[in-house]
Each structure stands twice: as C-alpha cells, then as structure tokens.
N, C-alpha and C positions, 0 to 999 in steps of 0.2 A: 655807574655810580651806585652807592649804597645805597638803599631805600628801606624804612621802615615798613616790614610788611607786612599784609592785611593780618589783621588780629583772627580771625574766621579761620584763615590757613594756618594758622601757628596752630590753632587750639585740634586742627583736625591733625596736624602732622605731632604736636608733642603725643594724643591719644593713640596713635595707630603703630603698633608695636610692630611694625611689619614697615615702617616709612622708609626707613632708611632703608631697608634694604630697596625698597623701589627707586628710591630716589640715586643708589650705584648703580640698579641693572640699567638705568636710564642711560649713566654715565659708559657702562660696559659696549652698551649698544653701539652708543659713538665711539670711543675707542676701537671697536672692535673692526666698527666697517672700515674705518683708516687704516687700520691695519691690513685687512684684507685686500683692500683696495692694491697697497705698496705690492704685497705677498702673488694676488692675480698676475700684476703685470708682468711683475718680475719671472713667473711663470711662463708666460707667452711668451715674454721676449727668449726665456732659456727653451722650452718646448720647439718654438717653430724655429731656432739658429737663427735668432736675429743677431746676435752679436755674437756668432760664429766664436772661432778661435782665433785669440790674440794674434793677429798683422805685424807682420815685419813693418817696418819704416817704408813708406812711401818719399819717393822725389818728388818734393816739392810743397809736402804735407808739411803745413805748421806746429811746429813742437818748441814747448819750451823746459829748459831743465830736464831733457829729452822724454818727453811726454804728452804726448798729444795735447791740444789746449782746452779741448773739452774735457778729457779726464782730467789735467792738470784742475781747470777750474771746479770742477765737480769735488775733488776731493779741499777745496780751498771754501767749497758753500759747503761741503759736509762738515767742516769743521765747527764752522762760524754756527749751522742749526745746530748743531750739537751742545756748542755752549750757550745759545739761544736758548733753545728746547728749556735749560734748566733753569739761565737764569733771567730770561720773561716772564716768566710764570711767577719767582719770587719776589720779580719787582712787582708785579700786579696784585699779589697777595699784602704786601707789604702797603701798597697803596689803601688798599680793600680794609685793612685793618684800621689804618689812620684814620679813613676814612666814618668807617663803623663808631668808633671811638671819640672821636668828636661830634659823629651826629646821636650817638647815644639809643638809648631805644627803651625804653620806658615799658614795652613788656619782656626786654632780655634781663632786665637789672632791678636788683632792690639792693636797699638801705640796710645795710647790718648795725651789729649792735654800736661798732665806732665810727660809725656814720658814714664809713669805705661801701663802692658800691662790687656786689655782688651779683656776678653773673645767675640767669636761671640756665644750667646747663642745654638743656633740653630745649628752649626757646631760643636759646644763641646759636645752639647746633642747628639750629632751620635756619637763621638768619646767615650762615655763612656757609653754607652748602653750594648756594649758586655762585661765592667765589671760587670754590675748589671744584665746582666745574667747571668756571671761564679759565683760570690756571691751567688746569687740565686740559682743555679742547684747545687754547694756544701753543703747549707744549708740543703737545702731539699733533700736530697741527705742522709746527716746524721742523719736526723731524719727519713726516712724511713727504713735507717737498724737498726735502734734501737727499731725500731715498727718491724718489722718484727723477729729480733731476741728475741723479748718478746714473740710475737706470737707464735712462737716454742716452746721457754719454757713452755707456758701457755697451748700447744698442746703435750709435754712431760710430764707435770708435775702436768697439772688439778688445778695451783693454781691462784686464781684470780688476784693475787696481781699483776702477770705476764702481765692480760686480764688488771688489772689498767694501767699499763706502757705502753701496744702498743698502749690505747686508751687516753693516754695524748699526747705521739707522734703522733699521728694521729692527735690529736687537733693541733699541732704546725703545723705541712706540711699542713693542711686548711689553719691555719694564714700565711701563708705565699708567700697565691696564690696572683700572683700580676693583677693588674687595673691600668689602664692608668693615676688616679689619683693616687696611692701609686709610680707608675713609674714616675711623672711629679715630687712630694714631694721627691721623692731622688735626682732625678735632678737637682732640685735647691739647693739645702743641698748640693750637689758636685759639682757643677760647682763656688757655694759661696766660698769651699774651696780650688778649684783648681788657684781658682783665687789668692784669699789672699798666695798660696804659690809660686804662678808663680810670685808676687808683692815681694815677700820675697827673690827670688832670687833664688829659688830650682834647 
C-alpha cells in the first residue's frame, strides 16, 4: 500500500543528484541476479547433457497433442508468465496510482494559480519509485519461473521446444533490466497520470 513518506528522506533524495541513479543500480542488482540465476542453470543443464538430445517416443510415455506432458505444460506456463510478466505489473501500477492519488501527499503537491493541484516533480518521483520496483521485481519475477520451469521440463524431457520457452523467457527478463533513462520514461508517463487523476478528484 501507498505510504506517505518520511519528509527527512524526500528532502535527502530530491538534493542528491546522483539518487536516482542509485536507486536503478539497486533495481539492476535484483534484476540482474534473476537473470543470472535462469542463465547459470540453463548452463549446467546444457554443459553437463542434462537434457541430452531430443528422445524419440517412448512406450508408454504420456504425451499429449504428441508432446511430452512436461514440455507440453511448460510451454502452456510460459505462455500464461508471459502475459503475466506484463500485465501484473500494470495492474499493480494502476493500483499504486489510485492508490497515491486518493491518499494525496501534501509534500508531492501544491496549489496553482486555479486552485488544480500540481505535482512537485521531484518529490513524486521519490514517492513512486518503490512502485516501479515492486512492478519490476513481479515481472521479472514471473518470467523467471516460467524459464526455469521450462528448463526442467527441457532437463526431464530432452525436448527442445521446452529449451524454445526458457530461452524466450529469458529474452523477456533481459528486456526488462532497467536504466536510468527507461526509469526517468516511466516517471514521466506516471507522474503525467498521477496528476491528471489528483485534478480529477481521485
């Protein structure tokens, strides 16, 4: 939930021209070991021939839609993190703003000249930073179990299709390391809509 936060920390993060960038490499870090994390295994498992080369059909082995039922499901959960990955993150952001927006915050906002309230950039960008890291650490988050439990299939079951789906998930959790410019680019994009809902009367 949204919290009005300490005035002491606003005032040290809007002075420190250097904030934001610590407050991405914070976010890079965690991204980063998620990422590595997917990248290691998938490594061991290709390094030591854990999942070998693709297996003809076994008798007796459960397949459906002639496909093993671990790949089969694996590529059925990579789908679903997939469109999680992106759109969890947006319902969470979307909450996070209503949220901001009705509780208001009396050192993000002043009174303009027609009495509409106006964001202080700079004090809203600290107020909404720890939602665009819970966004972010859920995304990616969800697409690293869905690379990881392809991986297994693909380490139980020797079929590629498996080694296909942890390596599209694995492309998503790259895209989604963040940079100080992709962090500034959501910033404005929500502080633009924080505003227009705080003018709305939220």
């Amino acid at each position: 939930m949204w919290e009005k936060p300490n005035p002491n920390d606003v005032s040290a993060f809007v002075n420190d021209p250097d904030a934001l960038a610590n407050s991405t490499r914070v976010m890079q870090i965690i991204v980063g070991s998620l990422t590595m994390g997917v990248i290691w295994f998938i490594a061991i498992v290709l390094f030591l021939g854990l999942g070998g080369n693709e297996e003809p059909p076994k008798a007796g082995r459960p397949e459906i839609l002639g496909l093993p039922v671990l790949t089969l499901l694996s590529a059925v959960m990579g789908a679903a993190a997939l469109v999680a990955s992106f759109l969890v993150p947006r319902l969470v952001v979307d909450a996070g703003l209503r949220g901001a927006a009705k509780a208001g915050s009396s050192s993000a906002a002043a009174t303009g000249d027609a009495g509409s309230k106006q964001l202080k950039p700079a004090v809203a960008a600290y107020e909404l930073l720890p939602l665009f890291q819970t966004q972010l650490i859920i995304g990616a988050a969800l697409a690293e179990g869905g690379a990881f439990f392809a991986t297994i299939a693909y380490m139980l079951e020797h079929h590629r299709l498996a080694l296909g789906v942890a390596g599209a998930l694995l492309a998503v959790l790259v895209s989604r390391f963040p940079t100080v410019d992709r962090v500034n680019v959501w910033l404005d994009e929500s502080l633009i809509r924080l505003n227009e809902m705080r003018n709305a009367g939220w």
